[in-house]
C-alpha positions as CSV (number, residue, x, y, z in Angstrom):
1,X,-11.1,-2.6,-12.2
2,X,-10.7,-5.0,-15.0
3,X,-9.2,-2.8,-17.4
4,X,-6.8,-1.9,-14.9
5,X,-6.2,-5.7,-14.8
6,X,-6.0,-6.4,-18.1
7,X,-3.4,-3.3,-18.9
8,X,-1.6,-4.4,-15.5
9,X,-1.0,-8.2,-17.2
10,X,-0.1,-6.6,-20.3
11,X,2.9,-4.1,-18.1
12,X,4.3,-7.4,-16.9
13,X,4.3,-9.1,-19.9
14,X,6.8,-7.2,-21.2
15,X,10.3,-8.0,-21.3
16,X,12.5,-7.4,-18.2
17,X,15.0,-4.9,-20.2
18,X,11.7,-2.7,-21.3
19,X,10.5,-3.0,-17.7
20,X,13.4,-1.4,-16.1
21,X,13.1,1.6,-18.1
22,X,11.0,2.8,-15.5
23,X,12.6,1.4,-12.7
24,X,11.1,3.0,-9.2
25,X,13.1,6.4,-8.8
26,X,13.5,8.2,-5.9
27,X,10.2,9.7,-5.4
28,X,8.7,6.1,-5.3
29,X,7.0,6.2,-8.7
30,X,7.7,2.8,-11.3
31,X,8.5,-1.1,-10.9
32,X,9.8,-2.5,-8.9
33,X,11.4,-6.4,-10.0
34,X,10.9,-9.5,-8.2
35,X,12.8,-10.1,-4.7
36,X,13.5,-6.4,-4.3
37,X,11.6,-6.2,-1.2
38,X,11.6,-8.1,1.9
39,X,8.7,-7.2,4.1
40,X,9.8,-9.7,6.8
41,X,13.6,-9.6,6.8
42,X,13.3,-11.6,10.4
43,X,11.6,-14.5,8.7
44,X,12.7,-14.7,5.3
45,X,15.9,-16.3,3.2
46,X,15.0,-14.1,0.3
47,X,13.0,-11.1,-1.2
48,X,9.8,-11.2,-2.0
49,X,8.3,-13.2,-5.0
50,X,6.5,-10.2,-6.7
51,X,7.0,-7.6,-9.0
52,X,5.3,-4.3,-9.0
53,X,4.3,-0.9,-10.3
54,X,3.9,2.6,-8.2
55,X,1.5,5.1,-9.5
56,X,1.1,8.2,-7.4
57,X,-1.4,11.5,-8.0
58,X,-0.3,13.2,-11.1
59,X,1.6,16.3,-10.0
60,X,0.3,19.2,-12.3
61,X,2.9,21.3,-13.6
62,X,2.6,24.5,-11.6
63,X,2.8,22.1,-8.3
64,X,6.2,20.7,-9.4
65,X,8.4,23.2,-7.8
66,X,6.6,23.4,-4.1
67,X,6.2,19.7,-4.1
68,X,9.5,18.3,-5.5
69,X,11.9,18.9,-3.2
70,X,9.4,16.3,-0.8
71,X,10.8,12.6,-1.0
72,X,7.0,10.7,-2.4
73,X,5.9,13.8,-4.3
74,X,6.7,14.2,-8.2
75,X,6.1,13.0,-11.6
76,X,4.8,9.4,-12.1
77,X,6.8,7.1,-14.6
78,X,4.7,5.7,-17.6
79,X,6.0,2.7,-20.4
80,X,6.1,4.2,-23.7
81,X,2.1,4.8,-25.0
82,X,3.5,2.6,-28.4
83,X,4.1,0.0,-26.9
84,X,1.1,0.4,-23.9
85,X,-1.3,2.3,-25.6
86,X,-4.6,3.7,-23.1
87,X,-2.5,2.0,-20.0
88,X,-1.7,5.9,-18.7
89,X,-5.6,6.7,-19.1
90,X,-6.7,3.9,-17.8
91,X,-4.2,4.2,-14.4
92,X,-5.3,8.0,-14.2
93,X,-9.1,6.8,-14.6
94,X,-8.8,4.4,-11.7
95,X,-6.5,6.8,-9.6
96,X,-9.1,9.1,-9.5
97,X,-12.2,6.3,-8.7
98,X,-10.4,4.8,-6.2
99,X,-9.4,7.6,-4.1
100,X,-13.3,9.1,-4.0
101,X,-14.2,5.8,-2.6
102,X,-11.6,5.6,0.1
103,X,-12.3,9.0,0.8
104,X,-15.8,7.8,1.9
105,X,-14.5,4.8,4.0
106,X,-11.9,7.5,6.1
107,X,-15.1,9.1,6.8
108,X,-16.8,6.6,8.2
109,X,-13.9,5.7,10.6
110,X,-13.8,9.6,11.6
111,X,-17.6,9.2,12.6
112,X,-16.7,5.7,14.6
113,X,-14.0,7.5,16.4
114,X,-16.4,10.2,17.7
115,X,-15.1,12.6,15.1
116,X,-16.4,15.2,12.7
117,X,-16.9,13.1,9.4
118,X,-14.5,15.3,7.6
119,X,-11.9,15.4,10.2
120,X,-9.2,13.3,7.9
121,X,-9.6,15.9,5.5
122,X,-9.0,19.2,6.9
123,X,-5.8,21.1,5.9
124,X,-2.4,19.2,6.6
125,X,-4.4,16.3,7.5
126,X,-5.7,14.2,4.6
127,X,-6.2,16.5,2.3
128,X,-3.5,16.4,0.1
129,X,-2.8,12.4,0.4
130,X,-0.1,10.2,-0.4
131,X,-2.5,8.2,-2.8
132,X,-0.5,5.5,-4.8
133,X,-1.6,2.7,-6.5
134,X,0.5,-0.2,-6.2
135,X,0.4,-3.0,-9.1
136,X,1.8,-6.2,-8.9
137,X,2.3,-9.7,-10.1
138,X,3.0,-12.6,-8.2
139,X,5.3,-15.4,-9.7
140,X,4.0,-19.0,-10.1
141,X,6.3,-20.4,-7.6
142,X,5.1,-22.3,-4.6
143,X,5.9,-20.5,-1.4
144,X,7.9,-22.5,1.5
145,X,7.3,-20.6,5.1
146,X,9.7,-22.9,6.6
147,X,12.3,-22.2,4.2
148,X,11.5,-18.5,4.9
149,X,10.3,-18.1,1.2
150,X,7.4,-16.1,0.7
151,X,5.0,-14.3,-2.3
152,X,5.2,-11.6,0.2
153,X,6.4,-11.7,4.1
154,X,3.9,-11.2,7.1
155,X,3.7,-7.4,7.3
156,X,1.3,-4.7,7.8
157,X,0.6,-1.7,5.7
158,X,2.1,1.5,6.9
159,X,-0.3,3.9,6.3
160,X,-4.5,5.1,6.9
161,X,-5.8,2.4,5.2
162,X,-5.1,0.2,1.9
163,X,-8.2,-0.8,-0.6
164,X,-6.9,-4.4,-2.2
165,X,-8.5,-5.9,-5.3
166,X,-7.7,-9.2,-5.8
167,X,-8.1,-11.6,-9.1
168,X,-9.5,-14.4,-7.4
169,X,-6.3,-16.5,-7.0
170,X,-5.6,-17.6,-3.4
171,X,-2.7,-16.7,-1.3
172,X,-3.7,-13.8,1.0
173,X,-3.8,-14.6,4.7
174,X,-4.4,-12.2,7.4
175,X,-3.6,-13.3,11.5
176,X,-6.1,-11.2,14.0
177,X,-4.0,-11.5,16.5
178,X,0.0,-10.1,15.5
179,X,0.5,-10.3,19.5
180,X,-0.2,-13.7,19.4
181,X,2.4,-16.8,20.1
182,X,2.2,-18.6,18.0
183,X,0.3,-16.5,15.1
184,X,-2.8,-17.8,13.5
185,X,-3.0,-17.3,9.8
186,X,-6.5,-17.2,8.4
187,X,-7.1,-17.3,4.4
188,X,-8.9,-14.4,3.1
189,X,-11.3,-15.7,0.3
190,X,-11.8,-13.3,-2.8
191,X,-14.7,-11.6,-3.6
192,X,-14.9,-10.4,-7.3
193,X,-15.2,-6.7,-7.7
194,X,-15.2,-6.3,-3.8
195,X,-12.0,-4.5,-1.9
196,X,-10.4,-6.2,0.6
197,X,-9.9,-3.1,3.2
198,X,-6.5,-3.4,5.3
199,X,-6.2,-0.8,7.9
200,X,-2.7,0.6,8.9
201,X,-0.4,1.5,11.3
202,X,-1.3,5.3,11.0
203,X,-4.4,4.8,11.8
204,X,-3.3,1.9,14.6
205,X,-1.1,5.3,15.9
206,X,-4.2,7.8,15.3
207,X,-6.8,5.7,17.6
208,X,-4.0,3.9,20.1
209,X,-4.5,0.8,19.0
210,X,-8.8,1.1,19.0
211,X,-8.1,0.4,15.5
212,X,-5.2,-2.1,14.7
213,X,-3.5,-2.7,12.0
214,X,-4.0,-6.0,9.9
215,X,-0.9,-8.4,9.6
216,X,-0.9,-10.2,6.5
217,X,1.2,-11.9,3.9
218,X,0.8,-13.9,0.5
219,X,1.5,-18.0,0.4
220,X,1.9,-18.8,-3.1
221,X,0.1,-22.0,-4.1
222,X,2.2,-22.3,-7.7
223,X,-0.2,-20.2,-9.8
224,X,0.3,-17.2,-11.0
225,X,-1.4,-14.2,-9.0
226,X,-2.3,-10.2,-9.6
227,X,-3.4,-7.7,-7.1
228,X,-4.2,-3.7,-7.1
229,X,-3.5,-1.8,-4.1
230,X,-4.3,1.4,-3.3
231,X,-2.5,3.0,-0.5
232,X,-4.2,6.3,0.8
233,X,-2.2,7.8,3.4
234,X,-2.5,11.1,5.4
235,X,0.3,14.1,3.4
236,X,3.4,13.9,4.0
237,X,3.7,16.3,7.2
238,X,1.1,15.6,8.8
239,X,1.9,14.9,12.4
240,X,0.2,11.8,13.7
241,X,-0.5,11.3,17.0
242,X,-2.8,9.7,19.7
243,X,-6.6,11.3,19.2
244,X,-7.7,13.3,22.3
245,X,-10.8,10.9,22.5
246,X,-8.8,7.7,22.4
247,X,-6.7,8.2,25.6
248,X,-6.5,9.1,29.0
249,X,-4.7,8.5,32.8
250,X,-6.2,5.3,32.6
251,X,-5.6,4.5,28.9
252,X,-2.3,6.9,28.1
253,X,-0.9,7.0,24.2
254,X,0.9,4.2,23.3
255,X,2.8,5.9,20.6
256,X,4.9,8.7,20.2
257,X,4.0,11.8,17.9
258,X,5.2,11.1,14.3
259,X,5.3,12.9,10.7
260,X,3.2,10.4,8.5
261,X,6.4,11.1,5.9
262,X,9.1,10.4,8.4
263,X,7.6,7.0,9.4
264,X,7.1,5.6,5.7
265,X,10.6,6.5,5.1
266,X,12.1,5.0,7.7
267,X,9.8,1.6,6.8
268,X,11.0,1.8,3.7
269,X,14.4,1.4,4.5
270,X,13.7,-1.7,6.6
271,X,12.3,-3.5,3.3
272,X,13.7,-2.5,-0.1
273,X,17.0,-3.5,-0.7
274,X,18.1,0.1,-2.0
């Protein structure tokens, strides 16, 4: 986790010009510059005040062909090893990690929802998973809800369930209650080398609301701040719909059937600006 840091400071260092080489393409993969995404285009004047790197599963060459033609699935983007050198190995390193431990924490949800443990991971389900990590570098400006400007808006993560490491600066707040009028905003205080775990709106979907999906944003304070996320979503056609165990006449689905690819497209549209 702090080599990941480290090499994630150094990928933002860089100059804007040598950032935009890898500029995220249309599978999702590379940066993406400050204010290209609003997650709250209700409540905010402006994009968002980050900047940020995707990194998905490293397609091997033999998958390229069945794969590509999926919007989400393809080659990753990587700065130039001169100038970065180790920052590819040290992504891939931490890709890997990562994803072994949230596959542990999607079984433990399976076992809470009454489930075989490895029911997230049977075939078209979770087991080939839109995995990314997500980098990114918060500006040192001081964030002005009122104004509607924001480190990031009040959203929730689309997906099973995101695994946040955070460097110990303030600025993440989560509100319990997203029903609520008006919404209380709690701050979540760091933990060094813990995970803040979100869970998302696949899963919200999956369970019918058992399990609901955490609103959060970012309130800059003026100091700069990094984060790693690591988004592990079910593949991309899997159908996601209400568990057999979590309804009935009493208690019917609350959501309609869905393709887990389908619905992160069309969230996507709502918050990047292209």
């Amino acid at each position: 986790m702090e080599k990941v840091f480290a090499q994630s400071k150094k990928f933002f260092s860089l100059s804007t010009e040598e950032k935009m080489k890898v500029f995220r393409d249309k599978k999702n993969r590379g940066y993406t510059p400050f204010l290209d995404e609003t997650l709250d285009p209700s409540q905010q004047t402006k994009g968002d005040c980050k900047e940020g790197f995707y990194i998905g599963p490293e397609m091997k060459e033999e998958e390229t062909e069945v794969w590509s033609p999926k919007p989400f699935h393809g080659p990753n983007q990587w700065p130039s090893e001169d100038l970065l050198p180790g920052w590819r190995e040290t992504m891939e390193k931490y890709h890997e990690q990562v994803l072994r431990a949230g596959r542990k924490i999607i079984r433990l949800l399976a076992l809470a929802l009454n489930l075989e443990m490895t029911y997230f991971e049977k075939p078209g389900v979770m087991d080939s998973p839109m995995a990314y990590i997500r980098l990114l570098h918060y500006s040192g400006e001081v964030s002005i809800p009122e104004k509607g400007i924001y480190g990031a808006g009040a959203h929730s993560d689309y997906g099973m369930i995101t695994l946040l490491a955070t460097d110990g600066v303030p600025g993440l707040q989560i509100c319990r209650d997203k029903d609520a009028s008006p919404q209380v905003w709690e701050d979540v205080q760091p933990v060094p080398g813990a995970f803040v775990v979100n869970l998302g709106d696949m899963l919200e979907r999956w369970s019918n609301g058992l399990f609901r999906s955490t609103l959060h944003r970012v309130i800059l304070t003026g100091e700069e701040r990094y984060s790693i996320a690591f988004f592990l979503d079910p593949n991309f056609d899997c159908l996601v719909e209400c568990l057999p165990a979590c309804c009935s006449l009493s208690n019917p689905p609350k959501y309609p059937p869905i393709t887990s690819g389908h619905y992160l497209i069309e969230r996507y549209k709502l918050s990047y600006k292209n």
